[in-house]
C-alpha positions, 0 to 999 in steps of 0.5 A, spaced: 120 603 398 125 602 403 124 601 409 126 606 414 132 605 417 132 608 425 139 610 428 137 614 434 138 610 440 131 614 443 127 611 438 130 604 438 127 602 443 119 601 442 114 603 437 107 606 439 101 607 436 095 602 434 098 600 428 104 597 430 102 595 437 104 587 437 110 590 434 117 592 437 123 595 435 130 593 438 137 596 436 143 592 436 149 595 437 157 593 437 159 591 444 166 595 443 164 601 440 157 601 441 155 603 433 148 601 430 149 594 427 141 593 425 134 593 428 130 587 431 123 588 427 117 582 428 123 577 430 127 578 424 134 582 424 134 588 420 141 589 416 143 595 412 149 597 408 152 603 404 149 603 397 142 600 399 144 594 401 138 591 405 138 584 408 132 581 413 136 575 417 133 569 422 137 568 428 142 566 430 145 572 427 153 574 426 156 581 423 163 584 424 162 591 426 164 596 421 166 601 425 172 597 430 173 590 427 168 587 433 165 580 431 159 580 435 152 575 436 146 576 437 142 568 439 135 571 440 131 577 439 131 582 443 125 582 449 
């Protein structure tokens, strides 16, 4: 079963419950257009594409945005 795929910029921020309290979700966003490129998940970059491409990337991490052409990086997962 694939993974869940948050879009909406309210429940990106962080996870709560008992069962995901040492985990975070962070959004990583286009720093032109601002679309959604991927989630930060337990230190791991999580990518997803059309067709069900899905990919869980280290860092550093580089993707171009789909949306406006931007390339944009991420170092380091988001605190």
């Amino acid at each position: 079963m694939p993974t869940p795929f948050l879009s909406h910029p309210a429940t990106l921020t962080r996870r709560s419950g008992a069962a995901n309290a040492h985990s975070t979700t962070a959004s990583w966003r286009c720093t032109r257009c601002d679309k959604l490129l991927g989630v930060c998940r337990d230190g791991r970059m999580h990518l997803r594409f059309a067709r069900g491409h899905e990919y869980l990337v280290g860092f550093p991490v580089q993707a171009t945005c789909r949306g406006c052409g931007t390339l944009n990086h991420a170092t380091a997962p988001a605190r």
